[in-house]
C-alpha positions, 0 to 999 in steps of 0.5 A, a space after each residue: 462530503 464523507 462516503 458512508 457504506 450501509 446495509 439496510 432493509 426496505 419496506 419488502 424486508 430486502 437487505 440493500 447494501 449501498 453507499 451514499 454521501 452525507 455530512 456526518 453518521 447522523 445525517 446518513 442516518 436520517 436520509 436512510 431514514 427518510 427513504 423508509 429504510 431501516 439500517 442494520 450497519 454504518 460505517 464511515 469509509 473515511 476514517 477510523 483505524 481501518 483508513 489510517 492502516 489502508 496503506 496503498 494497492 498493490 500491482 497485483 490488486 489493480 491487475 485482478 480489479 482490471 480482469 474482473 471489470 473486463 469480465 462483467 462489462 463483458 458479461 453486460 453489468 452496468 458498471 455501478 453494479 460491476 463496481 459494487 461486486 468487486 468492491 465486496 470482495 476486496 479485502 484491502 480496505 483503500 480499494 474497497 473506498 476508492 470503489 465505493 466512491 467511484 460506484 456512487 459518483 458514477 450513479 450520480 451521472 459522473 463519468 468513470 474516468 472523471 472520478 478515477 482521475 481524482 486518485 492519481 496517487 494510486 493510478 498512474 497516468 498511463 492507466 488513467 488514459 486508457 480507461 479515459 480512452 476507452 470509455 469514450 470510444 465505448 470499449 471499457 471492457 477491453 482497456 481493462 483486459 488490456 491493463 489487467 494483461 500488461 499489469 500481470 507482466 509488470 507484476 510476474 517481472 518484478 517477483 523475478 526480480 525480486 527472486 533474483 535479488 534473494 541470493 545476494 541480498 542473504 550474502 550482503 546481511 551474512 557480510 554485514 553481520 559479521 562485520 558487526 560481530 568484529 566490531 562489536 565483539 572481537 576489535 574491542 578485545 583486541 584493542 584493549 590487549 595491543 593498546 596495552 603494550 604500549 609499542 609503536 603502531 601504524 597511524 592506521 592501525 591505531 585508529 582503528 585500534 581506539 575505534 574499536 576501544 570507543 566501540 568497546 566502552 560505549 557499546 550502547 551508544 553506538 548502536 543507538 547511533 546506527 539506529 538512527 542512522 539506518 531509520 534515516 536511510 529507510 525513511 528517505 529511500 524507502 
């Protein structure tokens, strides 16, 4: 069923903010209404633009969720609660669901690693097996520092990577720049005035010659074409 987060103010006049499952929007509401509750806010954690545009997390996110969980499982918060901090003060919205969840199954009797398990897309195997672990052997706390340590050092290596890769990838655009800037501008002039003279050329060299007089009448669709090409590429490698 649909996750729904709410705010809501009991009989005391305390606002409670929470989760719970229901079937739709209206159903939620008649079973915060049924516990004498009288909402403020509800939202549907599984739908609408804010979902489609979730995208995934980040090593960085799961690195920070790992340290603040090791860090109020310490502290002695039961774990729901510690969930529901976090939870708040994300800002990527497919974490804030994924934790709104886990918090609510969690309460319900499930154990934290089963409910995890269910998000292999955004954990990988190796994750899932230590929070597994260490929930069993009753040291949570220090499977998530150890995870929140080990994604760091994943993290800060990559970003060196990625500084590294900078250099070269400025001169590889710089290169392929102007290598459109020949195609585009200079070999369609030079075409046009060397096929004029009607003297005889290497294979080679005519060829090249009416690529660049195609390129020169049909400039258009050419660039259409590398288009689709580079819309191919990304989609199939990135």
């Amino acid at each position: 069923m649909p996750l729904f987060s709410y705010k809501a103010i009991n009989n005391q006049g305390k606002v409670i903010e929470d989760t719970l499952q229901a079937s739709d929007k209206k159903d939620a509401a008649t079973i915060l209404t049924g516990n004498n509750l009288k909402v403020l806010t509800l939202t549907n954690l599984e739908s609408g633009l804010g979902s489609i545009l979730a995208g995934g997390i980040s090593i960085s996110e799961k690195a920070n969720f790992c340290r603040f969980m090791a860090i109020m499982l310490r502290a002695g918060l039961p774990l729901p609660e510690a969930l529901e901090i976090i939870r708040r003060e994300s800002t990527n919205k497919k974490m804030q669901k994924i934790l709104a969840d886990i918090s609510f199954q969690t309460r319900k009797g499930r154990s934290f690693s089963a409910v995890l398990g269910q998000y292999k897309k955004d954990f990988d195997p190796v994750f899932l097996t230590i929070v597994n672990a260490g929930e069993h052997s009753g040291t949570l706390e220090k499977s998530f520092d150890y995870l929140s340590k080990q994604l760091l050092a994943t993290y800060e290596f990559t970003q060196k990577v990625r500084g590294a890769l900078i250099y070269p990838a400025v001169i590889v655009s710089a290169m392929v720049g102007e290598g459109l800037m020949m195609v585009f501008f200079i070999l369609p002039k030079l075409s046009g005035v060397f096929l004029s003279l009607n003297i005889k050329l290497p294979v080679a060299t005519r060829l090249i010659l009416n690529f660049g007089n195609f390129v020169g009448e049909n400039t258009i669709l050419v660039l259409g074409i590398i288009a689709a090409i580079l819309a191919m590429v990304i989609f199939i490698f990135v």
